[in-house]
N, CA, C and O atoms as a GROMACS GRO file, in nm:
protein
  488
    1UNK      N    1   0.085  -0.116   0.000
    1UNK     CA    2   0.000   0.000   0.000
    1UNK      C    3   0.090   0.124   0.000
    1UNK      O    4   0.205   0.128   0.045
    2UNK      N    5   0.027   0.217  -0.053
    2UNK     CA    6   0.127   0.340  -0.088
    2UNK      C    7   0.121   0.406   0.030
    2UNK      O    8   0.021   0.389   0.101
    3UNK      N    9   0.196   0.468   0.061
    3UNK     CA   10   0.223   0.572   0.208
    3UNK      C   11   0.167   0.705   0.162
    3UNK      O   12   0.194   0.774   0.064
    4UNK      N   13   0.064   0.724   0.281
    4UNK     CA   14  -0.045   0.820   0.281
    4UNK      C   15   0.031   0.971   0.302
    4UNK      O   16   0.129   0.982   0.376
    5UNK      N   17  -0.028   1.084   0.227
    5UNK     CA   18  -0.030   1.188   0.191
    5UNK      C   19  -0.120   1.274   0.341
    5UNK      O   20  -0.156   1.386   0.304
    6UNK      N   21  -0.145   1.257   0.432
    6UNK     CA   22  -0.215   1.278   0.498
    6UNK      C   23  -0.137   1.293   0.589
    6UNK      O   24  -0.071   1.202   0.641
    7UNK      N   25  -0.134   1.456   0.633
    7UNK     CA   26  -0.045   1.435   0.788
    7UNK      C   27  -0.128   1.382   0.911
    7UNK      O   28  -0.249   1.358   0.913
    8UNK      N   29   0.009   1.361   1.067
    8UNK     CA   30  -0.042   1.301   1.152
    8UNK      C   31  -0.130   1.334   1.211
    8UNK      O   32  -0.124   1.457   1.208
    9UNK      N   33  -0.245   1.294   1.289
    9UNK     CA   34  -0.287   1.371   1.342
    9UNK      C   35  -0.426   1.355   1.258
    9UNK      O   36  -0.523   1.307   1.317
   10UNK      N   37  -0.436   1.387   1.143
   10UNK     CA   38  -0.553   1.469   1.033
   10UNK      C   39  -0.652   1.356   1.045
   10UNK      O   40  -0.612   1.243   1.018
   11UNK      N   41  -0.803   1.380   1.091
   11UNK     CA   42  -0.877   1.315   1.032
   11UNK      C   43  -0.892   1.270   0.891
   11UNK      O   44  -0.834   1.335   0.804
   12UNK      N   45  -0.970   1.154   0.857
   12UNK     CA   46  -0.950   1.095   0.711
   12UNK      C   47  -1.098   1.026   0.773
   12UNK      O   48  -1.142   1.008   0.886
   13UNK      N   49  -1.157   0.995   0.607
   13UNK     CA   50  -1.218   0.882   0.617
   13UNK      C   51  -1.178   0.830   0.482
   13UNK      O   52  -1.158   0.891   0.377
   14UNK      N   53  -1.168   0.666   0.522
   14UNK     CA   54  -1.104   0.598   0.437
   14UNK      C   55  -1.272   0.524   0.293
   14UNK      O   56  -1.392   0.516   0.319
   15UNK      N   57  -1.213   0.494   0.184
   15UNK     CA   58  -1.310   0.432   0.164
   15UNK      C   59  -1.246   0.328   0.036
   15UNK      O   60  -1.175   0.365  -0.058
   16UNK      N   61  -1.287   0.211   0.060
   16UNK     CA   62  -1.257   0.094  -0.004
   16UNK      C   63  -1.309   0.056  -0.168
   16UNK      O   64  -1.424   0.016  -0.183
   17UNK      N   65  -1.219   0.072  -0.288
   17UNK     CA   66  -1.276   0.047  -0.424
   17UNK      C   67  -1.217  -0.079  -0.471
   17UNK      O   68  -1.128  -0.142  -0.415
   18UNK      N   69  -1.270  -0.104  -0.565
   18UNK     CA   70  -1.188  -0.181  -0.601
   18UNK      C   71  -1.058  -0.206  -0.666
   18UNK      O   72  -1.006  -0.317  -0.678
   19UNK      N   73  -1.000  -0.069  -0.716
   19UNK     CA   74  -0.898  -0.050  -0.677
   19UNK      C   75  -0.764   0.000  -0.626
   19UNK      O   76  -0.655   0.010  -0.681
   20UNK      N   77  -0.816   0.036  -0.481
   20UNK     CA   78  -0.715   0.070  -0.359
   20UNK      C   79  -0.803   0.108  -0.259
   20UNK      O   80  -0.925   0.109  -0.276
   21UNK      N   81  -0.731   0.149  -0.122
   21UNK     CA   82  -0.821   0.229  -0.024
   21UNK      C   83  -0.791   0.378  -0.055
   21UNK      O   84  -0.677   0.409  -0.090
   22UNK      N   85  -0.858   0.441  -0.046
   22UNK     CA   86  -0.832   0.599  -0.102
   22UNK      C   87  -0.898   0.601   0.060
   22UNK      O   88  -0.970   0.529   0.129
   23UNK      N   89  -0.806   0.766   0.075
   23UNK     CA   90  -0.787   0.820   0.185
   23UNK      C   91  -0.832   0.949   0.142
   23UNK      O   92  -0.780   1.001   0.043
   24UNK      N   93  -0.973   1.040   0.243
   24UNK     CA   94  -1.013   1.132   0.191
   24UNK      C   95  -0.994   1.235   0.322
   24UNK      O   96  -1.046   1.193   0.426
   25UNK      N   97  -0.935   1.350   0.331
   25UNK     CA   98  -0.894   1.435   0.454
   25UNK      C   99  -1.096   1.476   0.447
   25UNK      O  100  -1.188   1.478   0.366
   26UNK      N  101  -1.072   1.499   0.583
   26UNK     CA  102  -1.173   1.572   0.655
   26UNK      C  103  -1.186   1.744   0.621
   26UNK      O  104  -1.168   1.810   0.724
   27UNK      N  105  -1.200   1.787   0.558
   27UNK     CA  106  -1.186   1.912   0.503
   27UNK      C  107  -1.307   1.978   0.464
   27UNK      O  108  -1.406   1.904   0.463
   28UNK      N  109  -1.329   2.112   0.429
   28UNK     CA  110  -1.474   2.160   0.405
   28UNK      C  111  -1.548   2.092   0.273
   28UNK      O  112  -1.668   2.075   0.252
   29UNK      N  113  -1.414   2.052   0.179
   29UNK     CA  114  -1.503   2.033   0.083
   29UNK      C  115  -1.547   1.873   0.093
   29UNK      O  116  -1.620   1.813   0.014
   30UNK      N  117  -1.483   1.818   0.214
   30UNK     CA  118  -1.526   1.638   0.226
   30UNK      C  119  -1.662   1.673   0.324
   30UNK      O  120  -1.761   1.600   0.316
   31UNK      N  121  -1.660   1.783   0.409
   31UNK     CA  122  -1.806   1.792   0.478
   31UNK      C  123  -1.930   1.805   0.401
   31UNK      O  124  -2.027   1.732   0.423
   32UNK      N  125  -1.928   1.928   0.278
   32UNK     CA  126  -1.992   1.984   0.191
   32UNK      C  127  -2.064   1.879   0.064
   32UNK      O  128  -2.178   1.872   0.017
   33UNK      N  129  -1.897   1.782   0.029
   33UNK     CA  130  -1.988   1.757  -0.095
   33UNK      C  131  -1.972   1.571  -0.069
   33UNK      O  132  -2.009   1.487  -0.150
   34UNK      N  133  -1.917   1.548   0.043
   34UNK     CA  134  -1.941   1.379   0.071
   34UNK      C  135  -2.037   1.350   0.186
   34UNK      O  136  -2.142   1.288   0.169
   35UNK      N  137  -2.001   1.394   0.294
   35UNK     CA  138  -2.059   1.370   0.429
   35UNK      C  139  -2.162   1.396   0.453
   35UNK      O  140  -2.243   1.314   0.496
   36UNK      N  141  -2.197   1.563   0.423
   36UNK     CA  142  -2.302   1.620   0.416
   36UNK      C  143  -2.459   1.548   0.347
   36UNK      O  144  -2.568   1.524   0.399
   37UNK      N  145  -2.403   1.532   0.203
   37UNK     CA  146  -2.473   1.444   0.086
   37UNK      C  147  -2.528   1.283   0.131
   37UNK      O  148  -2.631   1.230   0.090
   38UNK      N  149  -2.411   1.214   0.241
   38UNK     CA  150  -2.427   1.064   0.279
   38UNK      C  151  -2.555   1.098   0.380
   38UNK      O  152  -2.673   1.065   0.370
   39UNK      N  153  -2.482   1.181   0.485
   39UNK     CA  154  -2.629   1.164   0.606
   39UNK      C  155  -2.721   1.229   0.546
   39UNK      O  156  -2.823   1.187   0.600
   40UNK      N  157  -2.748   1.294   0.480
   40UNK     CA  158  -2.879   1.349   0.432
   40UNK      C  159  -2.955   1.232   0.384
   40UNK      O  160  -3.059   1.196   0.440
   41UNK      N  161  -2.911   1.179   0.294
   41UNK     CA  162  -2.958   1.055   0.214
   41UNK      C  163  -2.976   0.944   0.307
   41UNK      O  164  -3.077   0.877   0.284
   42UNK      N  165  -2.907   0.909   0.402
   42UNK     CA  166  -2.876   0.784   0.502
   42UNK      C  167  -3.061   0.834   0.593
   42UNK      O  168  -3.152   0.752   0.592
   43UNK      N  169  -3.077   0.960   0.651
   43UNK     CA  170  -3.174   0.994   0.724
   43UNK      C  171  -3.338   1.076   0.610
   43UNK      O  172  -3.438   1.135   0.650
   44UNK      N  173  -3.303   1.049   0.499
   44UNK     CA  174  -3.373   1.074   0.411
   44UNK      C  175  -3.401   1.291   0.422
   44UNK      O  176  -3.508   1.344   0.392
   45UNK      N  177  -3.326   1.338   0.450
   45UNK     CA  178  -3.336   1.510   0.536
   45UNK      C  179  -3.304   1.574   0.398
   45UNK      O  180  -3.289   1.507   0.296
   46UNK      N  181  -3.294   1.721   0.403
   46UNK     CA  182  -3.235   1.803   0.253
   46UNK      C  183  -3.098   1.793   0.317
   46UNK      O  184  -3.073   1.769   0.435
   47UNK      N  185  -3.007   1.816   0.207
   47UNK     CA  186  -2.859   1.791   0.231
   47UNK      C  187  -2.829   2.004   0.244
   47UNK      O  188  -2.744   2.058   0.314
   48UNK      N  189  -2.939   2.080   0.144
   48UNK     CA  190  -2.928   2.172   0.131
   48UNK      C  191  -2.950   2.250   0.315
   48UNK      O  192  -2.880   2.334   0.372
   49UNK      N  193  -3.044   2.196   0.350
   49UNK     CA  194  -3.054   2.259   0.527
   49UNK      C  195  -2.955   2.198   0.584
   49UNK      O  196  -2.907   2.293   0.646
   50UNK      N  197  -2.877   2.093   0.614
   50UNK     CA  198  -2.718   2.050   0.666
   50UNK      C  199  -2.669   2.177   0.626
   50UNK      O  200  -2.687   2.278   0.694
   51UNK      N  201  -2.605   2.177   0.513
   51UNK     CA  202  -2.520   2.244   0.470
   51UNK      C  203  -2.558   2.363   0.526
   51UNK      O  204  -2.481   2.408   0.611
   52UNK      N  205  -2.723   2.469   0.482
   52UNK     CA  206  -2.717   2.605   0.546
   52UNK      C  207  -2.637   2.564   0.715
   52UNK      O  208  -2.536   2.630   0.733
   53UNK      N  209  -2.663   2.492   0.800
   53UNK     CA  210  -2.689   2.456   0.964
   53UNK      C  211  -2.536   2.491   0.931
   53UNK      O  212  -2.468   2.594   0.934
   54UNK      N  213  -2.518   2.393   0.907
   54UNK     CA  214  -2.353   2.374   0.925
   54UNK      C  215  -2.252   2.501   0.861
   54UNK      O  216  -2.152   2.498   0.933
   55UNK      N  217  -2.241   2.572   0.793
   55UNK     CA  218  -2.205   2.651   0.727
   55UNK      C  219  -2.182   2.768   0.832
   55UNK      O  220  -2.073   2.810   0.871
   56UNK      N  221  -2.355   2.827   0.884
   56UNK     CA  222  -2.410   2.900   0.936
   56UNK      C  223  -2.328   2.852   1.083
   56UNK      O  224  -2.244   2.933   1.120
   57UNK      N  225  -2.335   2.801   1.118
   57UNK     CA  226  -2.267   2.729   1.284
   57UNK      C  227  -2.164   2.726   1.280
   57UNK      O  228  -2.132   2.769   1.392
   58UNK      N  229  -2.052   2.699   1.213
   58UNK     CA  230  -1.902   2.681   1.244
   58UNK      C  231  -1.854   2.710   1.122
   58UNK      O  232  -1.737   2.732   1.152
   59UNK      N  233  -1.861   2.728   0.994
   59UNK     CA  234  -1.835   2.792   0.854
   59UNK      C  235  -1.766   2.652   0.831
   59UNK      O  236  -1.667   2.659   0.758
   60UNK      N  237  -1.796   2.529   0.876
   60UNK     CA  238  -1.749   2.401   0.823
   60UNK      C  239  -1.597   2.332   0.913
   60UNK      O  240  -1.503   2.256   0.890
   61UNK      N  241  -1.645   2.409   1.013
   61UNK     CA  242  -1.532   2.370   1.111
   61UNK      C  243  -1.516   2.279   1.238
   61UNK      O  244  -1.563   2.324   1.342
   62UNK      N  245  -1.473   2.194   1.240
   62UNK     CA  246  -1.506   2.029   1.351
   62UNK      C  247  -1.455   2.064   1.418
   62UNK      O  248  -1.444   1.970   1.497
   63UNK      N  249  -1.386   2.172   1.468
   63UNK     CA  250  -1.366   2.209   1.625
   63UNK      C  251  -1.389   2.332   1.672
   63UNK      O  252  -1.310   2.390   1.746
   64UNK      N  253  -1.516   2.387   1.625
   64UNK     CA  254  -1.581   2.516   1.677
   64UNK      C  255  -1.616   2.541   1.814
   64UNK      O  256  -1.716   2.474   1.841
   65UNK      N  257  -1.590   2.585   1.878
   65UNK     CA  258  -1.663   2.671   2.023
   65UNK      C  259  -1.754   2.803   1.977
   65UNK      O  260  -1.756   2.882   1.882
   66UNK      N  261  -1.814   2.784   2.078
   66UNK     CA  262  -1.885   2.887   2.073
   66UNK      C  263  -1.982   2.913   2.193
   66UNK      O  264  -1.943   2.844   2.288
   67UNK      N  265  -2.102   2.991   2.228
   67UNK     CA  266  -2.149   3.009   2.374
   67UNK      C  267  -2.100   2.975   2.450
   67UNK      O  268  -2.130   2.885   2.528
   68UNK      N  269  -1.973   3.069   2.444
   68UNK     CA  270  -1.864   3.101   2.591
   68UNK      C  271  -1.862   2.938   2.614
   68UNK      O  272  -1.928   2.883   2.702
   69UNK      N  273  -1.783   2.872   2.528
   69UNK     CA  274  -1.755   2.761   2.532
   69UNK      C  275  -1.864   2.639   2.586
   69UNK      O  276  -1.824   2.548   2.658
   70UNK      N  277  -2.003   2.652   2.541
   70UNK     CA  278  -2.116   2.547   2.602
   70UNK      C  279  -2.149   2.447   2.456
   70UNK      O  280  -2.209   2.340   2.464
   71UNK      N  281  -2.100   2.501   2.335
   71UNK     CA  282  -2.142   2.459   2.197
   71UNK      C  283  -2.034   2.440   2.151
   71UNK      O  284  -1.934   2.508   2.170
   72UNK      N  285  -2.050   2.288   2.044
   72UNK     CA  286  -1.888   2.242   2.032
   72UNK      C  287  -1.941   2.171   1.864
   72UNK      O  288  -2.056   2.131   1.843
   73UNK      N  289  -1.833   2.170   1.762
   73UNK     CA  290  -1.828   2.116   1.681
   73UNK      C  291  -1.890   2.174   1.569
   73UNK      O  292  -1.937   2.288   1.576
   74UNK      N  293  -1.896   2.113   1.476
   74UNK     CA  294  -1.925   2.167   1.314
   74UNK      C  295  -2.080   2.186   1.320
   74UNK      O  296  -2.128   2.277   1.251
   75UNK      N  297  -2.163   2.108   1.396
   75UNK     CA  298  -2.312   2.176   1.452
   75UNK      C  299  -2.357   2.256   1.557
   75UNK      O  300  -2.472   2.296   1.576
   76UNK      N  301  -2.223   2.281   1.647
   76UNK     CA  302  -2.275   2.366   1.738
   76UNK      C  303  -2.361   2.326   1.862
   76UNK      O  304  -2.439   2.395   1.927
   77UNK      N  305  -2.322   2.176   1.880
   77UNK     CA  306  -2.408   2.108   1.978
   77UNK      C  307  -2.379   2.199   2.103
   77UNK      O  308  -2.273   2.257   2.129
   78UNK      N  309  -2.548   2.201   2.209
   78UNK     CA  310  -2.525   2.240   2.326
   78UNK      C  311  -2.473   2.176   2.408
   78UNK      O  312  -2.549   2.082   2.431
   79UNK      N  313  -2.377   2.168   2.474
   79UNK     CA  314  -2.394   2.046   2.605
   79UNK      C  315  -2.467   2.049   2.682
   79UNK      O  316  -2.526   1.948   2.723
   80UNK      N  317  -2.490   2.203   2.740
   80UNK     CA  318  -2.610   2.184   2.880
   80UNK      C  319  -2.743   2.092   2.816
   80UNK      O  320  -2.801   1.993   2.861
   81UNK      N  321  -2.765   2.176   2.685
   81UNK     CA  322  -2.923   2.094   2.681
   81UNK      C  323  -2.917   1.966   2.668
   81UNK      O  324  -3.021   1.910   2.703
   82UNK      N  325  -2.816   1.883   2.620
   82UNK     CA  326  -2.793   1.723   2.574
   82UNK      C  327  -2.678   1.692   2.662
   82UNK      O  328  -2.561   1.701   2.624
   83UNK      N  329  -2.719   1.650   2.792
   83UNK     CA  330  -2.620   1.561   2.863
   83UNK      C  331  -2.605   1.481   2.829
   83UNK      O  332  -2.503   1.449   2.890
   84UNK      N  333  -2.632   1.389   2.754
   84UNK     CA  334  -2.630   1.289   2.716
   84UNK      C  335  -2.465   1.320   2.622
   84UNK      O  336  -2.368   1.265   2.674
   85UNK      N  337  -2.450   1.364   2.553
   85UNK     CA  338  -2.384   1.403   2.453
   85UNK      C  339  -2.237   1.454   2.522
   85UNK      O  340  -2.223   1.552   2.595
   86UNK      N  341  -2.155   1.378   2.488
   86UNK     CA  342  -1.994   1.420   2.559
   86UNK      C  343  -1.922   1.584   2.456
   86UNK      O  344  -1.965   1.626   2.348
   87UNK      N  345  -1.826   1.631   2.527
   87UNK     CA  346  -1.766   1.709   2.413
   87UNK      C  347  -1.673   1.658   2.274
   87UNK      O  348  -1.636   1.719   2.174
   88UNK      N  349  -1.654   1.508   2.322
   88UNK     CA  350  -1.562   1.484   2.246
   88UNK      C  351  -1.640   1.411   2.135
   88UNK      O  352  -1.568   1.383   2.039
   89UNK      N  353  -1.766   1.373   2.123
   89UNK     CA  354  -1.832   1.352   2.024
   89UNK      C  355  -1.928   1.472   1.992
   89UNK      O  356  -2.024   1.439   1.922
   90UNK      N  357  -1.924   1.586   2.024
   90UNK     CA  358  -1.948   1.702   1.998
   90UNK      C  359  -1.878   1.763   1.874
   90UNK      O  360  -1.920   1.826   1.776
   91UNK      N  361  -1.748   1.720   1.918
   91UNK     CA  362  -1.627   1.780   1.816
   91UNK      C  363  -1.613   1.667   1.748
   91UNK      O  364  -1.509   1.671   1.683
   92UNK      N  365  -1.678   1.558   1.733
   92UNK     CA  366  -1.631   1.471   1.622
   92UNK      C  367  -1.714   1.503   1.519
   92UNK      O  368  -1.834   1.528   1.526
   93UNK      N  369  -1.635   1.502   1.410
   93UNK     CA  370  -1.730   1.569   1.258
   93UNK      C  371  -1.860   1.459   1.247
   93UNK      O  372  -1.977   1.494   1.256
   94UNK      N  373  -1.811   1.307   1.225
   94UNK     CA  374  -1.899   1.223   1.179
   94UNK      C  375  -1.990   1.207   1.294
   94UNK      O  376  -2.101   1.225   1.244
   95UNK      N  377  -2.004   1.184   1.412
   95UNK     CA  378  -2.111   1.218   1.500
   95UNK      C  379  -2.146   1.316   1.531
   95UNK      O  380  -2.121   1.317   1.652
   96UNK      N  381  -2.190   1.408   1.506
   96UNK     CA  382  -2.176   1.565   1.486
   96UNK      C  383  -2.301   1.559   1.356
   96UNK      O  384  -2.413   1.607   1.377
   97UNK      N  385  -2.264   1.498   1.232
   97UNK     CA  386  -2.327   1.545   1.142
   97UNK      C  387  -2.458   1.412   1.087
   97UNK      O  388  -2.541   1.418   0.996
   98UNK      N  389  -2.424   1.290   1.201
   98UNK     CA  390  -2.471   1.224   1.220
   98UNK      C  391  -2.592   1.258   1.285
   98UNK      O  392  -2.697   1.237   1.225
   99UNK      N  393  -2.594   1.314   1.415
   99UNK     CA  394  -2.698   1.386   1.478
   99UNK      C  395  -2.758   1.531   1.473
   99UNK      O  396  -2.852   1.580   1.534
  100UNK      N  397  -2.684   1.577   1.393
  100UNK     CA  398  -2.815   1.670   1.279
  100UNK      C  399  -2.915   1.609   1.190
  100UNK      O  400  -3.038   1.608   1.194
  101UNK      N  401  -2.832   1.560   1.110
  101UNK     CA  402  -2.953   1.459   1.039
  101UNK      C  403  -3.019   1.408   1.101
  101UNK      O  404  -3.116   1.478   1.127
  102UNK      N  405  -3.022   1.290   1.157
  102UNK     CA  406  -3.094   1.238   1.258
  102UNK      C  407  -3.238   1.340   1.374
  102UNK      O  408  -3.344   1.297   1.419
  103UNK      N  409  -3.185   1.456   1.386
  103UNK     CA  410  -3.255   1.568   1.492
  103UNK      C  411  -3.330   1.634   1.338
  103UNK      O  412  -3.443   1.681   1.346
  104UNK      N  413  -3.276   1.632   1.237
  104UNK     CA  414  -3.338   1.684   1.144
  104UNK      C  415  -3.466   1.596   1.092
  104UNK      O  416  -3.580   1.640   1.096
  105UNK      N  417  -3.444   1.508   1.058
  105UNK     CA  418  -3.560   1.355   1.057
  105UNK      C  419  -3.659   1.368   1.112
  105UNK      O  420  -3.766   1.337   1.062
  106UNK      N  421  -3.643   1.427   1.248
  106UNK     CA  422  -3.699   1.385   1.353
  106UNK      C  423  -3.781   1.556   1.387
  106UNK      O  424  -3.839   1.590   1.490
  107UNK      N  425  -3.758   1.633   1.267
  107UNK     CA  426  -3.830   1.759   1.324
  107UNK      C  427  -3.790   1.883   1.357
  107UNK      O  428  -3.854   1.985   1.332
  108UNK      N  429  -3.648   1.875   1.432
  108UNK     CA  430  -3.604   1.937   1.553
  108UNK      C  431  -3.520   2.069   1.467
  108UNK      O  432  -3.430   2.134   1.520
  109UNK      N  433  -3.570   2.092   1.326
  109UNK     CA  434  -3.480   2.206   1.280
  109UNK      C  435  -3.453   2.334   1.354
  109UNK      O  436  -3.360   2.411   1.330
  110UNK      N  437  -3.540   2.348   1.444
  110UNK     CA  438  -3.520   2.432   1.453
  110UNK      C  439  -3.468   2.499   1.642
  110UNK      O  440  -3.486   2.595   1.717
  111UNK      N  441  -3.403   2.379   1.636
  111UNK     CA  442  -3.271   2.401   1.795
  111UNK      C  443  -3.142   2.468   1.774
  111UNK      O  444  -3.071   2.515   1.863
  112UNK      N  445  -3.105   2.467   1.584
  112UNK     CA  446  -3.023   2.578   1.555
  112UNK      C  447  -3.094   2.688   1.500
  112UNK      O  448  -3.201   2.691   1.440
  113UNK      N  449  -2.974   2.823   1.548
  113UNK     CA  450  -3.081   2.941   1.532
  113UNK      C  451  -3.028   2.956   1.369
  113UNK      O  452  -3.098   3.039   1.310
  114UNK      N  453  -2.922   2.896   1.282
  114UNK     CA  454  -2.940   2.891   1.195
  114UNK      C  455  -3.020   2.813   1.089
  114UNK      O  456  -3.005   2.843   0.970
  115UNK      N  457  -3.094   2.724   1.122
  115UNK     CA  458  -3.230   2.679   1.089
  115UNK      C  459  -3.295   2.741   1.004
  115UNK      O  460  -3.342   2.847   1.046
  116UNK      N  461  -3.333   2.698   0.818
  116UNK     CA  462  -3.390   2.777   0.721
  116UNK      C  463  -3.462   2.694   0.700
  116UNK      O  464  -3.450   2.601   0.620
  117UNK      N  465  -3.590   2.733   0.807
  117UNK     CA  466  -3.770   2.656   0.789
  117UNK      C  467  -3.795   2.643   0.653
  117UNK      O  468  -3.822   2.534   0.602
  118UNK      N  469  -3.788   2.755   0.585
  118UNK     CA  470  -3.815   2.747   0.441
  118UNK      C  471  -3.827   2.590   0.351
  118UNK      O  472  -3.902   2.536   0.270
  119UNK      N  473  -3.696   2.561   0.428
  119UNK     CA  474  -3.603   2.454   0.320
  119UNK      C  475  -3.585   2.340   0.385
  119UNK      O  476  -3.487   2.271   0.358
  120UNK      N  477  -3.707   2.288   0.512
  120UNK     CA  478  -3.669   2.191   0.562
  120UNK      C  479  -3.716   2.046   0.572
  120UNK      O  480  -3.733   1.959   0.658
  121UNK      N  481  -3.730   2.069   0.410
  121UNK     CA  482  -3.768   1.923   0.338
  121UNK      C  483  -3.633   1.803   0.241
  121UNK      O  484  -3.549   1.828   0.154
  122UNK      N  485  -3.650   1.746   0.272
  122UNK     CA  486  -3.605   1.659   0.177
  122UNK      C  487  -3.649   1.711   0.026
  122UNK      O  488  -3.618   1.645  -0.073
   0.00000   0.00000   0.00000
């Protein structure tokens, strides 16, 4: 296998073809036009309201703070309101964008104040 282009450290998600594993960095345009596109489709949601949420919340950034440090990650999760929810899967991109979709499915567009009712169809 060829030695990865990816410094240490860098998130990746890997994905398997048939032929090689290609290694894709975690970057705005892997949030925007892979990740974004998968959970939308995976939770049946618009990929177009992710993207406003996410954009609007951290400008596509997996380790955002924000409310004097209570909101963490590329969605801006609260912690107080979701105990349930650690910081460190706060700041993880793929659970992070996992549970937008999912909160999106389920209704809840509008717990971010960047939330565009307009557009919050599949």
């Amino acid at each position: 296998m060829a030695t990865s282009s990816i410094p240490a450290g860098q998130s990746y998600i890997a994905f398997i073809s048939p032929d090689a594993l290609q290694e894709v960095p975690v970057s705005t345009s892997t949030v925007h036009d892979i990740l974004i596109p998968m959970y939308a489709a995976l939770y049946g949601v618009s990929a177009q309201t992710m993207d406003t949420i996410v954009k609007g919340e951290s400008d596509y950034c997996e380790y955002q703070f924000g409310d004097h440090d209570t909101s963490f990650g590329c969605v801006q999760i609260h912690l107080p309101a979701h105990p349930d929810i650690t910081r460190a899967e706060a700041l993880n991109v793929f659970f992070s964008l996992n549970y937008l979709a999912q909160q999106l499915s389920e209704g809840h567009c509008v717990m971010w104040s960047t939330c565009p009712l307009a557009v919050n169809s599949p």
